[in-house]
N, C-alpha and C positions, 0 to 999 in steps of 0.2 A: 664718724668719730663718736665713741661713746664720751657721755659727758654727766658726771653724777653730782648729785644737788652736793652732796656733801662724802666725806671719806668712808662713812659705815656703809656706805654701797660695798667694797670690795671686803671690808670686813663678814659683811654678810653672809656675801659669795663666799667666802673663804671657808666660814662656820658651814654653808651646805653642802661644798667637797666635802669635809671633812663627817655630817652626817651621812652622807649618802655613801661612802666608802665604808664606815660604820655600821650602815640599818639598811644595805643598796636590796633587801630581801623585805623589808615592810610594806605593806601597803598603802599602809597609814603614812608612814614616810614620803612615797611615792607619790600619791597625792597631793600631800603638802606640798613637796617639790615644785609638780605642778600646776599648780595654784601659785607658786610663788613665782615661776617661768611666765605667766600667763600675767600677773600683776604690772608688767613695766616692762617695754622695750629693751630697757638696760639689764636688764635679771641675767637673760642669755648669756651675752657675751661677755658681759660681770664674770657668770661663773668658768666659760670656757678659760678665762686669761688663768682665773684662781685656780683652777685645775692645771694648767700647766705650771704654773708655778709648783704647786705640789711635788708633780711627774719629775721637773729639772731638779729638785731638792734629793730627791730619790737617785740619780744619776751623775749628778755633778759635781765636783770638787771644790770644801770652803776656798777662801780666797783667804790670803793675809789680812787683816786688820778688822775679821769680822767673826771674833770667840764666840757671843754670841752665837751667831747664825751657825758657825762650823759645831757648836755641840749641840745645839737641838738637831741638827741633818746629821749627825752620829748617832743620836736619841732614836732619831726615826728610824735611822738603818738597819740599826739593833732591833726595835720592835719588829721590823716586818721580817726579819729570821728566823723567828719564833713563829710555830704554830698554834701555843697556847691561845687564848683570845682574852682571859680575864686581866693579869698583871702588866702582859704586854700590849694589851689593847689601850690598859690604858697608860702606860707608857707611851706609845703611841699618839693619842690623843693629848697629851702633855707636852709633844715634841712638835706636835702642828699648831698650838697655840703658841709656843715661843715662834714660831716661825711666821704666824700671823701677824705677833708683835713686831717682830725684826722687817719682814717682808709690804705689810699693810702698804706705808708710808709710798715704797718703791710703786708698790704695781696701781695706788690711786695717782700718781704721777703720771704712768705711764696710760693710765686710762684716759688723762687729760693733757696728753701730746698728743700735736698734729702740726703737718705741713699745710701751706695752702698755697697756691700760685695763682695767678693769670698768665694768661698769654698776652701778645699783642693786639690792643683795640678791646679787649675786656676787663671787665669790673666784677667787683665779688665784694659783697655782703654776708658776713659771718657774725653769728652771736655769740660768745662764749658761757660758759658754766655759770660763769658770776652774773650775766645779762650784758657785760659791757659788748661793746659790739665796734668791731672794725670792719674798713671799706676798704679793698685792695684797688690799687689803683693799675693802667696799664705794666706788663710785664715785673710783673713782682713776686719776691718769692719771702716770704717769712715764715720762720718756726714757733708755732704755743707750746710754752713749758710752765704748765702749772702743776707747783707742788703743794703741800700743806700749808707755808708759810710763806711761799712768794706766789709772785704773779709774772712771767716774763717772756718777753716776745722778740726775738730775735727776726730782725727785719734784713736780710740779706742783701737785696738788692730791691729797689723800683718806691713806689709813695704809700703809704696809706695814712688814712685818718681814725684816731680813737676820739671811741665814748666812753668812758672808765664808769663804773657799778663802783663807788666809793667803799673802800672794807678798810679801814685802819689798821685791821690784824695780820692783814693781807696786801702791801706791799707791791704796787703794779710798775712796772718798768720796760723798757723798749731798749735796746742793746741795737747801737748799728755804728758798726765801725767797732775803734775806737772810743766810743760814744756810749753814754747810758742817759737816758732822760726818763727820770719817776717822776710819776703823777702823783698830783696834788687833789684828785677830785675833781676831772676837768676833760677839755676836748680838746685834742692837737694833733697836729699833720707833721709827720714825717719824710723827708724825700730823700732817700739814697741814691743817687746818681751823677753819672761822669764824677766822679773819686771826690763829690760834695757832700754833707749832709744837713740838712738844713730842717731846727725844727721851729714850728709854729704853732702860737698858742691861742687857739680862735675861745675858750673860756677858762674860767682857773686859773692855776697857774705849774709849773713844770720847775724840777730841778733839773739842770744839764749837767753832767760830768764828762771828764774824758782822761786817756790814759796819759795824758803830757800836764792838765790844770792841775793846780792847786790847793785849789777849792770848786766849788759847784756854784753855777750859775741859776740863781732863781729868776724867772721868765713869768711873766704876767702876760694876760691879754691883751693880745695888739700888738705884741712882741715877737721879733723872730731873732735864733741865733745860727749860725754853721759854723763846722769847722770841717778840717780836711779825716784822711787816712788816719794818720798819725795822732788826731784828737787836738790842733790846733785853732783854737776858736777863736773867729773874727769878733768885733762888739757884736752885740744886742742892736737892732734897728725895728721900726714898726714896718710893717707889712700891710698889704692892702689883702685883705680877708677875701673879696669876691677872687681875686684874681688866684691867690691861692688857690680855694678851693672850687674853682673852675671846672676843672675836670670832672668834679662829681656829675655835673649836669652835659659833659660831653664837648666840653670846649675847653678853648686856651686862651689866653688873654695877653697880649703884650704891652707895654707902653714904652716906646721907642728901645726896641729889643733888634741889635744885631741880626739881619739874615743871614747868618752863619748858624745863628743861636735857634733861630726861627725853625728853620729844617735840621734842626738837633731834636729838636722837640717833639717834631712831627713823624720823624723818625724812631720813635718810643712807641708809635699805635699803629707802626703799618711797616710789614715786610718791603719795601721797596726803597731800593737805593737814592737819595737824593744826590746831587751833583751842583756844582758849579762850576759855570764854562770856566770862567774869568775869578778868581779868586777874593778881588778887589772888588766882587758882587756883596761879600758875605758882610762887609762895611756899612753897608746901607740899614738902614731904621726901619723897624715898622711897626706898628701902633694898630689897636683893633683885636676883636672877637675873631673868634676862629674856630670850627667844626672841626676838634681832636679826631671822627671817625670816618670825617669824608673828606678822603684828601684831595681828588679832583676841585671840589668848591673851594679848599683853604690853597690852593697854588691857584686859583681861580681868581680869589682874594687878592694877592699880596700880587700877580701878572698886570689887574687894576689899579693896583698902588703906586707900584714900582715899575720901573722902564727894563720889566725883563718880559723873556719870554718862555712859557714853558713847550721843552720840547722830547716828548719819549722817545728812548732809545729801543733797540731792537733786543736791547738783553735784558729789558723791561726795569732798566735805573731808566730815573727822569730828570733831566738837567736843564738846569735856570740859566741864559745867558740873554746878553743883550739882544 
């Protein structure tokens, strides 16, 4: 994913289409070119995207509600009709900077979108543009959309933890569900799962909204809130932080948590079916640390604890019974 310190990255790009389509017979140009390709990893594909952008302006029909954009891509039509090179070049030239103005915003946008996923049993460490940096937790999938003036990350399904790069002019938020939670300059854990969403504020503090409140819930440290689908939020309670954030270091944590719940959980880092002979198993408590990646040890665990027994099946689910 290309990722530019700031928006004159594609502005840039834009100005050297537009030289190089201009001067593509100089030398001098050429050169510079580059030199300027050879300056920065991002230069490249900076300029491939601005280039196409160019190309679809030359091809493609304005859209309604953008005068703008639809008469500079007239502007430009016109110029390249002509074979003259003096009046209409730079006409021309006049109709790709309106369209750098109209266009800029879009394609550094798209320069700073990306998906990122895990699978099951994997973690993912990502730094974004600004420095903040999230931790995707088992099967997870969320989308970066950063524009000019926001910051925002649509968390689809699974957990992850943020570290926000503090920018006031810049506006950081997290979309799941229902749900929006903006930072405040801070660190907190997200978990979309089984139709929950539950966010935690390990520093800082978070606004919580949602499409059914009110108002917005401000969230300090030590605090946690959920709410459903629909954006229905339970109170605010404190949270135990280790346990929380557990998973970063490869474990789970319960303290008198349903066996039901237990092998829901466990079911999140590893393809294999869990089972219960007896239903009236899933009642039972259990309490204790637990290896999220090795499930032989963590049924190994709870077989010790509890008056079950683990036993695999031949279609390779594993089922708990007495």
């Amino acid at each position: 994913m290309i990722k530019p310190t700031d928006p004159n990255l594609v502005e840039e790009a834009s100005r050297w289409v537009l030289k190089m389509r201009e001067n593509a017979g100089s030398a001098t140009e050429r050169r510079a070119f580059q030199a300027w390709l050879a300056a920065d990893p991002r230069h490249l594909p900076a300029y491939r995207h601005a280039e196409s952008v160019w190309n679809s302006f030359d091809a493609s029909e304005p859209t309604a509600g953008e005068p703008l954009l639809a008469n500079a891509r007239c502007q430009f039509r016109e110029a390249r009709k002509q074979n003259q090179r003096s009046r209409h070049a730079r006409l021309r030239r006049s109709a790709l900077v309106v369209l750098l103005a109209v266009s800029a915003p879009l394609a550094w946008q798209w320069l700073n979108s990306a998906e990122y996923r895990t699978g099951k049993g994997q973690r993912l460490a990502i730094t974004l543009s600004d420095g903040s940096q999230i931790e995707l937790n088992t099967d997870t999938r969320l989308l970066v959309n950063y524009a000019w003036q926001t910051r925002q990350i649509i968390l689809e399904r699974g957990e992850a933890q943020f570290t926000v790069a503090h920018d006031p002019q810049k506006p950081f938020e997290v979309v799941a569900a229902a749900g929006k939670i903006r930072d405040i300059g801070t660190r907190f854990n997200v978990c979309h799962w089984q139709g929950r969403i539950a966010v935690s504020v390990l520093e800082g503090e978070v606004d919580v909204s949602t499409a059914s409140s009110t108002h917005s819930e401000r969230l300090a440290a030590g605090n946690q809130i959920s709410y459903d689908p629909r954006g229905t939020m339970a109170r605010q309670t404190v949270f135990d932080a280790a346990a929380v954030t557990a998973w970063r270091k490869d474990l789970l944590v319960f303290d008198k948590v349903s066996l039901t719940d237990v092998l829901a959980q466990l079911s999140r880092y590893h393809d294999v079916e869990l089972k219960l002979a007896d239903p009236t198993l899933g009642a039972m408590k259990v309490s204790g640390d637990f290896p999220s990646k090795d499930l032989a040890a963590a049924l190994a665990v709870i077989a010790a604890a509890l008056p079950v027994k683990v036993a695999p099946e031949s279609s390779g689910a594993i089922v708990l019974k007495r």
